[in-house]
C-alpha positions in Angstrom: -9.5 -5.5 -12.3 -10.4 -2.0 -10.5 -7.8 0.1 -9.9 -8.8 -0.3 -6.1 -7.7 -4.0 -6.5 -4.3 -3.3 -8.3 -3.4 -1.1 -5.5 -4.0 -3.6 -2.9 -2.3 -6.4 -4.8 0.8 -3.9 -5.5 1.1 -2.4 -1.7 0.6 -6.1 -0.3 3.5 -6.9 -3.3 5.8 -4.4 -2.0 5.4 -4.3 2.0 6.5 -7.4 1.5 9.1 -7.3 -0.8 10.8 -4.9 1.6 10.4 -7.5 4.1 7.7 -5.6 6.3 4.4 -6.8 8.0 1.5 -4.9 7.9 2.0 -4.2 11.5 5.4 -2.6 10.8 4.3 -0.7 7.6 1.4 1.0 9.7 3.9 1.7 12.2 6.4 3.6 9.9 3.1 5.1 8.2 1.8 6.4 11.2 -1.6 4.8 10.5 -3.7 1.8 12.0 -2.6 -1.6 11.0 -6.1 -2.2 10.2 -6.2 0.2 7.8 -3.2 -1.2 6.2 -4.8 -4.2 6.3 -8.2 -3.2 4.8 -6.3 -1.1 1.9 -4.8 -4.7 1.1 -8.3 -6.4 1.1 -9.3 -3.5 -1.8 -11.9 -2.9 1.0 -11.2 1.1 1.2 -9.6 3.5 -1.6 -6.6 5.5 -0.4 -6.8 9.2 -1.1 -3.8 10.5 -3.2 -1.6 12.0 0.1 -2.0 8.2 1.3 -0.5 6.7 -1.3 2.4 8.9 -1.5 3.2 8.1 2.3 3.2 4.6 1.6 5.2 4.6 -1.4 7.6 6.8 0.8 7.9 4.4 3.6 7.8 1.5 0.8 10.6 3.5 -1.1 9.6 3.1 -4.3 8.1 5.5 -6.9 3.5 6.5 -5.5 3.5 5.2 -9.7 4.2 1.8 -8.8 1.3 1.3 -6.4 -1.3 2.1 -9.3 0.7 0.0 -12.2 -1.6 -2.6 -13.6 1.1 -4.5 -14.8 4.4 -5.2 -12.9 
């Protein structure tokens, strides 16, 4: 699996974990729920500063988005 695909599989793991649509993520992000949702399809890579936003709102260590295994 590309490391692309294990961060969309984690982030869509936690956002809902904590209970939040991709709506409300993007919201909390500040970015486009579309953009949410294409990071969740593996169909765009998010730059480093990215995934440490998310991970913020998410609350849970940037590590966590990249971990191949949970």
């Amino acid at each position: 699996m590309e490391l692309r695909e294990v961060f969309a599989r984690n982030l869509r793991y936690y956002r809902r974990k904590k209970g939040l649509s991709q709506e409300a993520l993007a919201h909390e992000a500040d970015i486009d729920r579309t953009y949410v949702s294409a990071l969740e399809r593996a169909n765009y890579a998010a730059s480093i500063d990215m995934i440490g936003k998310l991970a913020q709102v998410l609350d849970i260590d940037p590590m966590l988005l990249l971990q191949r295994e949970r």
